[in-house]
C-alpha positions as CSV (number, residue, x, y, z in Angstrom):
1,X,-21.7,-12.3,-3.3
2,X,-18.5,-10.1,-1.4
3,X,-16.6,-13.0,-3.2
4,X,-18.3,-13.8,-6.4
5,X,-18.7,-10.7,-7.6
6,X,-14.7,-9.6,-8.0
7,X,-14.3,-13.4,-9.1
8,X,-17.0,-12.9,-12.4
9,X,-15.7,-9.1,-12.6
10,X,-12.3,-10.6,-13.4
11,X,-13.3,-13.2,-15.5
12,X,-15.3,-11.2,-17.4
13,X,-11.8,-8.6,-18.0
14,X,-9.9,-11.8,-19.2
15,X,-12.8,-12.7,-21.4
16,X,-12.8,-9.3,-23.3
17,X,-9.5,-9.0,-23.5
18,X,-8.9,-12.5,-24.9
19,X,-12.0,-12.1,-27.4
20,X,-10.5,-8.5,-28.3
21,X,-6.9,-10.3,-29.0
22,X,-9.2,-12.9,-31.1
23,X,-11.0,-10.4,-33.2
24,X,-7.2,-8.6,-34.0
25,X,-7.8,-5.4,-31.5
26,X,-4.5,-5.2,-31.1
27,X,-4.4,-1.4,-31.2
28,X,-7.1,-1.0,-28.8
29,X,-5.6,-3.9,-26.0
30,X,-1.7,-3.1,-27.0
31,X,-1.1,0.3,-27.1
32,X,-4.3,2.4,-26.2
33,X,-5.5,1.1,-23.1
34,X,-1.8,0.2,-22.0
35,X,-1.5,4.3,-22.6
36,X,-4.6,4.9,-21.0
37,X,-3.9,2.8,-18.1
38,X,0.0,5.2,-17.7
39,X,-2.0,8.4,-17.5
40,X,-4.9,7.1,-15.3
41,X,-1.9,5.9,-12.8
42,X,0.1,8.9,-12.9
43,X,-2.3,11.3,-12.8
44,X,-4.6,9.5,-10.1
45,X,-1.5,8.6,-7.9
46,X,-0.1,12.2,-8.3
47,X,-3.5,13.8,-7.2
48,X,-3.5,11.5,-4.3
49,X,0.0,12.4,-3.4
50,X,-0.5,16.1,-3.4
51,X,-3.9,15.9,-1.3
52,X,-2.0,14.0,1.1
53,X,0.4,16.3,1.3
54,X,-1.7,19.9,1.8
55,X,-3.3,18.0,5.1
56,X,-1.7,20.6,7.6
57,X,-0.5,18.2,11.0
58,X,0.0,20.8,13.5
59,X,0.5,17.8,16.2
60,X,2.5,15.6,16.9
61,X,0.1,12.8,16.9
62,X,3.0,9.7,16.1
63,X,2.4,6.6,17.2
64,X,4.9,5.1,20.1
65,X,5.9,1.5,21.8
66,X,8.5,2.7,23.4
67,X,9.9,5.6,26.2
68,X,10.1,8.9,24.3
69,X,13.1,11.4,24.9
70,X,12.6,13.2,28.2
71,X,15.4,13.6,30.6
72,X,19.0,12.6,30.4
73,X,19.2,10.0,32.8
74,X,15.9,8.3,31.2
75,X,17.2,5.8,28.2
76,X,14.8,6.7,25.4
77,X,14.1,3.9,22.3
78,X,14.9,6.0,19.0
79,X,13.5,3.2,17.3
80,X,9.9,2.9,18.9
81,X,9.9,6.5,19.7
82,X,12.1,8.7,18.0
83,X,12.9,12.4,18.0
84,X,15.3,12.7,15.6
85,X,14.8,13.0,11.9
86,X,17.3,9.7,11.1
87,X,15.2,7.8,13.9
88,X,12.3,8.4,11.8
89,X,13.7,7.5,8.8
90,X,14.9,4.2,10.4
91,X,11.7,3.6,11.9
92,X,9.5,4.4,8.4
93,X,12.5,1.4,7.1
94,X,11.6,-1.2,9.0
95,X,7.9,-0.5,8.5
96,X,7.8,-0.5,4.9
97,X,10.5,-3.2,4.3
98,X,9.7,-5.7,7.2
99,X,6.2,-5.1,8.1
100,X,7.5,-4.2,11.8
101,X,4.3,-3.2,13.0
102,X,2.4,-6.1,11.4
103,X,5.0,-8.2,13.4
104,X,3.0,-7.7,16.9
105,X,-0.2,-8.6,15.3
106,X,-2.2,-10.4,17.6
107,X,-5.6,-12.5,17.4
108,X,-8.7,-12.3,19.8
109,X,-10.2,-15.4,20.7
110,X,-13.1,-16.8,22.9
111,X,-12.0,-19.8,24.9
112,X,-13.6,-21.3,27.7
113,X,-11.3,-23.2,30.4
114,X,-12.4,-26.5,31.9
115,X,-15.1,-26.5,34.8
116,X,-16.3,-22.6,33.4
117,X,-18.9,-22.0,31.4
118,X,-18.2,-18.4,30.8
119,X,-15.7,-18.0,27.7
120,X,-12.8,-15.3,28.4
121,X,-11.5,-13.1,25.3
122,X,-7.9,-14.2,25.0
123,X,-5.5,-12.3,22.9
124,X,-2.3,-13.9,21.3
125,X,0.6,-13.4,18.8
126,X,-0.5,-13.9,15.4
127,X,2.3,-13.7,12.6
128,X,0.3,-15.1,9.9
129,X,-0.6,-12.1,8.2
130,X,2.9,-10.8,8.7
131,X,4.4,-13.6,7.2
132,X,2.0,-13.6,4.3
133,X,2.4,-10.0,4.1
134,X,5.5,-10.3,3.7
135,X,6.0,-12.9,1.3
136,X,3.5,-12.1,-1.4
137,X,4.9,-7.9,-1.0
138,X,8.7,-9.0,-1.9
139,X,7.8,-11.4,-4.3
140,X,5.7,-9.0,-6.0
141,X,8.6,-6.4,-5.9
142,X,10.6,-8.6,-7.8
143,X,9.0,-10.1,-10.5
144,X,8.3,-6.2,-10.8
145,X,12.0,-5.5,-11.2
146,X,12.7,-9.0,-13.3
147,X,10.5,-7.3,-16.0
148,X,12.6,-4.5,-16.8
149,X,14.4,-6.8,-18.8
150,X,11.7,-5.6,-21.4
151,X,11.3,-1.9,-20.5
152,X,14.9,-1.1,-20.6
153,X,18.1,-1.6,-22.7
154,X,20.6,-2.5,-21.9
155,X,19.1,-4.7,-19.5
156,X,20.2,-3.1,-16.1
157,X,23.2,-5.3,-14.5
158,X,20.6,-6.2,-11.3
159,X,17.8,-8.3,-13.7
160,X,20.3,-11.3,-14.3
161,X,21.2,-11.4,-11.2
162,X,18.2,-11.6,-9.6
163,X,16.9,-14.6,-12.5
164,X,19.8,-16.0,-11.1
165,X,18.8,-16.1,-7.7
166,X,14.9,-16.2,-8.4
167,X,15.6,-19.1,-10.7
168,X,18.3,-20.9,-8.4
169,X,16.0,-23.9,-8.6
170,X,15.8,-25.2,-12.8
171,X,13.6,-27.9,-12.0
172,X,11.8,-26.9,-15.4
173,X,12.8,-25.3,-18.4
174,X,12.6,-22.4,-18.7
175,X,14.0,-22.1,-15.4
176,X,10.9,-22.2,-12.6
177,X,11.4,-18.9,-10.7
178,X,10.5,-19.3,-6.8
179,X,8.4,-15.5,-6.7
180,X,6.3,-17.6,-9.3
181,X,5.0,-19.4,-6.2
182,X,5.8,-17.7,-3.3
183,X,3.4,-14.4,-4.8
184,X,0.6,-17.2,-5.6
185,X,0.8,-18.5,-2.2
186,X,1.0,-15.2,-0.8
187,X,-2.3,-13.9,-2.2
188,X,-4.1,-16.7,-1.4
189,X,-3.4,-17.0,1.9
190,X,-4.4,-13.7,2.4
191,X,-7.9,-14.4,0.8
192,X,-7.9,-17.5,2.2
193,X,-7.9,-15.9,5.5
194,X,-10.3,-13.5,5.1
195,X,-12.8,-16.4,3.9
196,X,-12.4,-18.6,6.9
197,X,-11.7,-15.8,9.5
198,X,-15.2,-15.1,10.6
199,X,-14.5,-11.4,11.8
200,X,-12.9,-10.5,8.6
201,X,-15.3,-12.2,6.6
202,X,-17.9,-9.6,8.0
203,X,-15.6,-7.2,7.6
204,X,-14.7,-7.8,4.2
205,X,-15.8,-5.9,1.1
206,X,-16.1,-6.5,-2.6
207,X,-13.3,-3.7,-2.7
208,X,-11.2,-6.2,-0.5
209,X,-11.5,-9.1,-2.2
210,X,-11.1,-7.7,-5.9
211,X,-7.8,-6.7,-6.1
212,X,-6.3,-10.3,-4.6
213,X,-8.2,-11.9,-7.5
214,X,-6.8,-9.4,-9.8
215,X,-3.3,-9.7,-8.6
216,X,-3.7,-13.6,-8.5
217,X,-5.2,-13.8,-12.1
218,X,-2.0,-11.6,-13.7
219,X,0.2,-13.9,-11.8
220,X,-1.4,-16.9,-13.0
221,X,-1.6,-15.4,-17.0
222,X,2.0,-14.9,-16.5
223,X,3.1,-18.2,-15.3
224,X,1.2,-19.4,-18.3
225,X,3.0,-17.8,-21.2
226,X,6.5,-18.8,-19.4
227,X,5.3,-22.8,-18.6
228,X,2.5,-23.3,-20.7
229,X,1.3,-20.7,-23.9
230,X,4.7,-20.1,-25.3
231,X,4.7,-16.7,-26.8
232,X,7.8,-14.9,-28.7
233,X,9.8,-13.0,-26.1
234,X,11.6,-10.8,-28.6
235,X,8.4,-9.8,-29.7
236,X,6.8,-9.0,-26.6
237,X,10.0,-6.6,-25.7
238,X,9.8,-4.9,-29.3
239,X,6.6,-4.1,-28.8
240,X,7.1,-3.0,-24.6
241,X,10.1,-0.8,-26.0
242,X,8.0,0.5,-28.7
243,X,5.2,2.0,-26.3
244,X,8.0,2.9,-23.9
245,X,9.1,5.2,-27.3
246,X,5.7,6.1,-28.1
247,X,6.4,4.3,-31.5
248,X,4.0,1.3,-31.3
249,X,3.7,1.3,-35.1
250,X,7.0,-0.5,-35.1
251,X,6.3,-3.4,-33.5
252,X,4.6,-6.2,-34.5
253,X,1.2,-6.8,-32.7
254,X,0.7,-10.2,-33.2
255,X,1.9,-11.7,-30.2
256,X,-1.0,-14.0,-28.9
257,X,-4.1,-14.0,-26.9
258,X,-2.9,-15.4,-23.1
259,X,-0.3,-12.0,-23.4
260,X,-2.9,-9.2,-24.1
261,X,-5.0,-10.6,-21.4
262,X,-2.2,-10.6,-18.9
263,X,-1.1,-7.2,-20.6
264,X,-5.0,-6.2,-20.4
265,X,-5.2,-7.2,-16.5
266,X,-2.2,-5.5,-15.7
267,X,-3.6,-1.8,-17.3
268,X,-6.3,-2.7,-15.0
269,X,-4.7,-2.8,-11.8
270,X,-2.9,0.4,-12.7
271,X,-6.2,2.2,-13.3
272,X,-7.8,0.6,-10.1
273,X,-4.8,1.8,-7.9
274,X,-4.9,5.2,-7.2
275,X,-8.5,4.6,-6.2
276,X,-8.2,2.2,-4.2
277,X,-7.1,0.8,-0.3
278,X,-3.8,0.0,-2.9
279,X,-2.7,3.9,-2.5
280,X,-1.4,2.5,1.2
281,X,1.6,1.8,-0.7
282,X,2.3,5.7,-0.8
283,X,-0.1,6.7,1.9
284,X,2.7,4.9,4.4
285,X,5.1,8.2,4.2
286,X,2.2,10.6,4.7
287,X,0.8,9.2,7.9
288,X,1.7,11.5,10.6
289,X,1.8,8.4,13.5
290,X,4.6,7.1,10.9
291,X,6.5,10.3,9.9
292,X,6.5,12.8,12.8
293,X,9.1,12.5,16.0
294,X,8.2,12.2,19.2
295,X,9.3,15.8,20.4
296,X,6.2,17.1,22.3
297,X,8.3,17.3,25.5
298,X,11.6,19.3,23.5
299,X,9.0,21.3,21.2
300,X,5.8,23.2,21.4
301,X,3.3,21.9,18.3
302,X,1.1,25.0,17.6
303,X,-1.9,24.8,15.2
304,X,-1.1,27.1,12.5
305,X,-4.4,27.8,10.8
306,X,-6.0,29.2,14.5
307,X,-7.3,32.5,14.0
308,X,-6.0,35.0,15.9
309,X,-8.1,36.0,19.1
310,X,-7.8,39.6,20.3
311,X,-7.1,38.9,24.2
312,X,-8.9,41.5,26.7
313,X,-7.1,41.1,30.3
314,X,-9.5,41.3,33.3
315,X,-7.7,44.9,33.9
316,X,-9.1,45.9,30.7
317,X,-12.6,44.6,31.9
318,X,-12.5,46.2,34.8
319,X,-11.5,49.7,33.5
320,X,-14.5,50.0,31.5
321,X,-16.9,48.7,33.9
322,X,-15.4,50.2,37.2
323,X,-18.1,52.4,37.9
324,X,-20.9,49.6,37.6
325,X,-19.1,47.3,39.3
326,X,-18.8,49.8,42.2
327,X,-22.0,50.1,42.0
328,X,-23.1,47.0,42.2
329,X,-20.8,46.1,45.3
330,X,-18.3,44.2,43.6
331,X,-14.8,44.1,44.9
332,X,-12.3,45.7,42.6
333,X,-8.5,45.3,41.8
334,X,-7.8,49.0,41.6
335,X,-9.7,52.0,43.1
C-alpha cells in the first residue's frame, strides 16, 4: 500500500489532467494552476526559508571527520573540519555538488562465517546511493536548465551548448539526449532500492515513495512529446513566454493532451515541494553541522537567549546570615 498508493495518486493527476485537456480546460490546466502552482512554491519555499533562518544556533554543533584547528604544530583538515569561513564554503561545495558525505555511505549486514552459527553485523562501503544520487540530481539539473530555451529570449548562450553535449549521441531524431536516461535510471534505482532493501522498505513512507513516481512520471511525459506525441514546439514556447508575461491570452492553447499533463504534473511537484522531505534542497545551507566552523577551541559560543541570573557570592550569603551561622556553630570566612 506505501507503494500503490503514490502509484494510483499519480495516475489519477495524469488522468485529470489529460481528461481536462480533452474537455478544452485549457485555461484552467494552462495558465491557472501553472499560476497557482508559482505562488504555492514561492510562498511555501520562502516561509520555509525564513523559519529556518530565525532558529537561533548559539553552538557550534558542526559536524567533523577530521582534526579541528588547535595548536600550531597540530596539522588541522580545513576541509573535514574547518574554521574558516572559505573552509566552510568549500566544504558546503563539495556537499551539494558531489554528495561528499553520501560518498562514505556504508551498509550493515548480518553474515555468518563458516563453522559459526552466530551471524556478526558487518559494515561496508556502499556507493550505490551516492552514485544514484548523483546521477539522477545532475541530470535533473540539466534538463532544468535545457528548458530555458522556452522561458527566456534570447535563448541564453549555455542552452545550446549543453543540447550539444546532452545530445552528443543522435542515434534518433530528434537528437536522443543522454539526461533523458540517465534521470530515468536514476529514480528508479533509487525506488528500486528502497523496494528490495528490507530496512528501508520498513522505513519507507507513502511521502517517500510519491515524489520518485512523480518525478519519474514528468520525465516519462516528457520523453514522450520529444520521441513519441509530437507537439508544436513554437507553440508550447508562445504560450511558456506568455505566462512568463502574464499575457496568456496571446497564445494559443491548443497544444495537445500528453503536454498539459506533463505541464499539469510539473505544477504539482512545485506545490508538493515546500512541504515536503524535497525542501532538503534548501535546508542543506541552514543546517548548522554543514554551515558553522569548527572554532570551539579559538571562540567561546554563548547562548544568547539565557536569561540573565542575578549572582549572589557566598560573601554575600554569609553577611546576611553571620549571626545565625555563629549561632549555629558554623565556621565563617570573616569575623
Amino acid at each position: 500500500m506505501r507503494i500503490l498508493i503514490p502509484l494510483v495518486a499519480t495516475l489519477i493527476l495524469a488522468a485529470i489532467a489529460y481528461g481536462g485537456a480533452q474537455a478544452g480546460l485549457y485555461g484552467i490546466f494552462g495558465v491557472a494552476i501553472p499560476y497557482l502552482a508559482f505562488v504555492v512554491f514561492v510562498l511555501g519555499f520562502s516561509y520555509k526559508i525564513i523559519a529556518w533562518a530565525k532558529v537561533p544556533v548559539p553552538f557550534a554543533i558542526q559536524t567533523t571527520c577530521g582534526q579541528g584547528k588547535s595548536l600550531d604544530w597540530i596539522k588541522n583538515n580545513e576541509l573535514e573540519a574547518p574554521s574558516s569561513r572559505l573552509g566552510v564554503v568549500l566544504r558546503m561545495a563539495l556537499e551539494v555538488l558531489l554528495f561528499r558525505s553520501l560518498f562514505r555511505n556504508t551498509m550493515a549486514t548480518l553474515q555468518t562465517k563458516e563453522g559459526e552459527a552466530t551471524p556478526e553485523l558487518t559494515y561496508e562501503s556502499d556507493k550505490s546511493l551516492w552514485l544514484f544520487g548523483l546521477i539522477f540530481h545532475w541530470s535533473f539539473l540539466l534538463i532544468f536548465l535545457r528548458h530555458y530555451r522556452f522561458f527566456l529570449e534570447p535563448v541564453p548562450f549555455f542552452v545550446p551548448a549543453l543540447e550539444a553535449i546532452d545530445g552528443m549521441m543522435q542515434i534518433t531524431l530528434p537528437a536522443f539526449y543522454l539526461t533523458d536516461l540517465l534521470i530515468l535510471l536514476g529514480v528508479t534505482a533509487l525506488f528500486v532500492r528502497r523496494v528490495i532493501s528490507p530496512k528501508m522498505r520498513f522505513l519507507s513512507l507513502p511521502a517517500d515513495y510519491f515524489p520518485l513516481i512523480l518525478i519519474g512520471a514528468i520525465a516519462l511525459t516528457g520523453m514522450g512529446m520529444r520521441y513519441h506525441a509530437k507537439v508544436d514546439i513554437a507553440k508550447v514556447k508562445t504560450h511558456i513566454q506568455g505566462l512568463m508575461t502574464f499575457n496568456p491570452g496571446a497564445t494559443d492553447m491548443q497544444i495537445g493532451a500528453i503536454f498539459y499533463v506533463h505541464l499539469f504534473l510539473v505544477c504539482v511537484l512545485a506545490m508538493y515541494f515546500p512541504f515536503s522531505k524535497l525542501m532538503h534542497m534548501g535546508g542543506v545551507f541552514f543546517s548548522p553541522t554543514r554551515n558553522m566552523r569548527n572554532d570551539s577551541r579559538a571562540r567561546r559560543h554563548i547562548n544568547p537567549w539565557n536569561p540573565e541570573i542575578k549572582i549572589r557570592t557566598y560573601a554575600a550569603y554569609e553577611d546576611d546570615f553571620r549571626d545565625k551561622m555563629r549561632a549555629a556553630g558554623l565556621p565563617l570566612d570573616k569575623e
